[in-house]
C-alpha positions as CSV (number, residue, x, y, z in Angstrom):
1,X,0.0,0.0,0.0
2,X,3.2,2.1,-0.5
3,X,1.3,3.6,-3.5
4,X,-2.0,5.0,-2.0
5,X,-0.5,8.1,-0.4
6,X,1.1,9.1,-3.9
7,X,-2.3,8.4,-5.6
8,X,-4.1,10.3,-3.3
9,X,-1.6,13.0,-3.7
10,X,-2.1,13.0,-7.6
11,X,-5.8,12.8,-7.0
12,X,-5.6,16.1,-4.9
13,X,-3.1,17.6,-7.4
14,X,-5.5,16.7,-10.5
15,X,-8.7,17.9,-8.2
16,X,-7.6,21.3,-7.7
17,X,-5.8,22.0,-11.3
18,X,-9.3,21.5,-12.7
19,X,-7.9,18.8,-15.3
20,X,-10.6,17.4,-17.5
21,X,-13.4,18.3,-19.7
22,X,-15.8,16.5,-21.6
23,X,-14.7,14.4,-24.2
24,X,-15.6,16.9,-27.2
25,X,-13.2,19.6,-25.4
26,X,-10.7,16.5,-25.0
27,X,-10.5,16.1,-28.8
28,X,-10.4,19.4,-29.7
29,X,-6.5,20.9,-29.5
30,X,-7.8,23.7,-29.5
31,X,-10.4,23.9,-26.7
32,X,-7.3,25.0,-24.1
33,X,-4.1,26.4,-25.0
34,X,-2.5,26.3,-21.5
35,X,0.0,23.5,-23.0
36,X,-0.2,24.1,-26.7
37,X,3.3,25.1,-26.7
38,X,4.7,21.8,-25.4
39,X,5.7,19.2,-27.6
40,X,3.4,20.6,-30.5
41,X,4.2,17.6,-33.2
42,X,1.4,15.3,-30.7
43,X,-2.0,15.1,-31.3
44,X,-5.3,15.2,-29.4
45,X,-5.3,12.8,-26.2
46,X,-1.4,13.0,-26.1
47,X,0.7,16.4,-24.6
48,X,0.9,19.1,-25.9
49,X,-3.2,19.0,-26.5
50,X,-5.8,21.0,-24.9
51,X,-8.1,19.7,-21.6
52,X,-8.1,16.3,-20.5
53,X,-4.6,16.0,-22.1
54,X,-1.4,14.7,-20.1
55,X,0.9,18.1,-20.9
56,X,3.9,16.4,-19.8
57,X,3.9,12.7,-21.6
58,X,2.7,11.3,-24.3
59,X,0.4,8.0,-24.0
60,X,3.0,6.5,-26.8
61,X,5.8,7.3,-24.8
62,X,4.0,5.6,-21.9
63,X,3.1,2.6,-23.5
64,X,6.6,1.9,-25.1
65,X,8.0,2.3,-21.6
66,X,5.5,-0.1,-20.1
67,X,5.3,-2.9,-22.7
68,X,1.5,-2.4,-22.9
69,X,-1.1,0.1,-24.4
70,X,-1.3,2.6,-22.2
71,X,-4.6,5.0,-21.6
72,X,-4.5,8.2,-20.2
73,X,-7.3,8.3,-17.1
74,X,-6.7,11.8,-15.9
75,X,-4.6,14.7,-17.2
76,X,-4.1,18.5,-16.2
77,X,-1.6,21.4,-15.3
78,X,-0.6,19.8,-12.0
79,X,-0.6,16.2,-13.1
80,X,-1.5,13.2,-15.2
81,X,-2.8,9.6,-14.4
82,X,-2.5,6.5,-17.2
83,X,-2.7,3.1,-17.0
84,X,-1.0,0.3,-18.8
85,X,-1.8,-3.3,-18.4
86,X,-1.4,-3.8,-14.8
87,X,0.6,-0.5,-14.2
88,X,-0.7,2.4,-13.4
89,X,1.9,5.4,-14.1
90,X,1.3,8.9,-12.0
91,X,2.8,12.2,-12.7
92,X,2.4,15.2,-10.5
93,X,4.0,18.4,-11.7
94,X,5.3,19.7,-8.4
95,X,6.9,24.2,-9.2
96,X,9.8,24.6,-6.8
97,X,10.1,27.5,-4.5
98,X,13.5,26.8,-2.9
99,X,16.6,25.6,-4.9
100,X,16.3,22.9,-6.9
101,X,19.5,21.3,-6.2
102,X,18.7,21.4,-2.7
103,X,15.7,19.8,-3.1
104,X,16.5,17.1,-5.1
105,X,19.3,16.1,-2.9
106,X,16.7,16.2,0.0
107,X,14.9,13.9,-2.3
108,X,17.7,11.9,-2.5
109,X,17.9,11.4,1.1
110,X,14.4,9.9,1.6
111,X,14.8,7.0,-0.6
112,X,14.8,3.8,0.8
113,X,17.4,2.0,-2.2
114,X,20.3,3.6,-4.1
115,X,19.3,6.1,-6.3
116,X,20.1,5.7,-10.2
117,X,20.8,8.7,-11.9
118,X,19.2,8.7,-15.2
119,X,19.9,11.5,-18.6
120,X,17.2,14.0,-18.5
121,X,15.8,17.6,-17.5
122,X,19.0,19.4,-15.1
123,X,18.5,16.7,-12.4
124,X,17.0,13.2,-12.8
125,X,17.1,9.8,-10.7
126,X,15.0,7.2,-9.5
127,X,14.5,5.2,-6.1
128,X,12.3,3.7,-3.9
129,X,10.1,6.5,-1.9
130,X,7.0,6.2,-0.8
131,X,6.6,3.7,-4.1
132,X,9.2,3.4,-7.5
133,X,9.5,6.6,-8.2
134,X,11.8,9.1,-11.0
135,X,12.0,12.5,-10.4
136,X,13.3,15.4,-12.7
137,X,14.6,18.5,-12.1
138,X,14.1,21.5,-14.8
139,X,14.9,24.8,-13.8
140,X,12.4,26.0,-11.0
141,X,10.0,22.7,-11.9
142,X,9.9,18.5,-11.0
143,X,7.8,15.8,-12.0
144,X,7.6,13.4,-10.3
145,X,6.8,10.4,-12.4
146,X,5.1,7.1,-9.8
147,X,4.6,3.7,-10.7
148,X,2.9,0.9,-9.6
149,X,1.4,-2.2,-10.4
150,X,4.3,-4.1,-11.7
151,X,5.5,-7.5,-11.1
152,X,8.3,-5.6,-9.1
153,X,9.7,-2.7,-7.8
154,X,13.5,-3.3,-10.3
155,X,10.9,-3.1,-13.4
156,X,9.1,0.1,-11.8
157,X,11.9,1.7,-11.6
158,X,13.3,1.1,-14.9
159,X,9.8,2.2,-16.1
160,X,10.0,5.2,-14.4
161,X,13.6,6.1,-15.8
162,X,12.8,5.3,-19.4
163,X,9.9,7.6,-18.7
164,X,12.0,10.6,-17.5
165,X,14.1,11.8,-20.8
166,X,10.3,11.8,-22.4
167,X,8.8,14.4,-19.9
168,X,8.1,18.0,-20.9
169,X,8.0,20.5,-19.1
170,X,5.9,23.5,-20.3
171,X,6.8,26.7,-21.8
172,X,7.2,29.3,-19.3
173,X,6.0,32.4,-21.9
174,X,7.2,35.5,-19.6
């Protein structure tokens, strides 16, 4: 049950960022532009499209990472739920107050097995948290990319790093 207080904390996330819409708006890239400038070669449903999309990974990207065809269940500005055979894959888009390298390295320090660094963003690894976890550091941002569901927490984990170089982060326009 590792998992259920990173859920609920995507649940919250997704709650208050308003993610969502009905299905027309969630076909229509043009119904929101809040992430229209990320990743703009992806289509409706994937990032880079407007409500109910994941801003920050695409669905193919999930499912090549996974092994499975991967749906996308929830998607906003402050996070994005999908699920893949018997894994479910939770980002939460977390904006940084404090220094980033500080914070990652205070990341660092509450996982429970050595951390793997993996290529991506300014700062990226993965552990065992709460649950497998990856986390990527871009400028003042971090997602924080959770998976469960797997047959174990080794293929979690290299889930969640082959998922980390395909996050986006979105344009900050000012």
């Amino acid at each position: 049950m590792r998992a259920l207080p990173a859920a609920l904390t995507l649940l919250a996330a997704l709650a208050l960022s308003g993610c969502g819409g009905d299905d027309d708006e969630a076909s229509d890239p043009s119904a929101s532009g809040a992430a229209s400038d990320v990743n703009d070669d992806q289509g409706p449903g994937d990032n880079g499209a407007g409500a109910g999309a994941c801003p920050f990974l695409s669905v193919e990207a999930v499912s090549e990472a996974t092994g499975a065809d991967a749906e996308l269940v929830a998607g906003g500005p402050g996070g994005c739920s999908f699920r893949a055979g018997d894994a479910t894959v939770l980002l939460s888009f977390v904006p940084i107050t404090v220094d980033a390298e500080e914070y990652a390295t205070g990341t660092r320090d509450n996982c429970e097995t050595p951390v793997t660094d993996i290529e991506a963003g300014d700062i990226a690894f993965t552990c065992v948290g709460i649950s497998p976890q990856g986390f990527v550091f871009s400028g003042g941002d971090s997602v924080v990319v959770d998976v469960t569901g797997n047959a174990s927490d080794d293929d979690a984990l290299r889930v969640a790093g082959d998922l980390l170089p395909e996050v986006q982060f979105p344009v900050d326009d000012e």
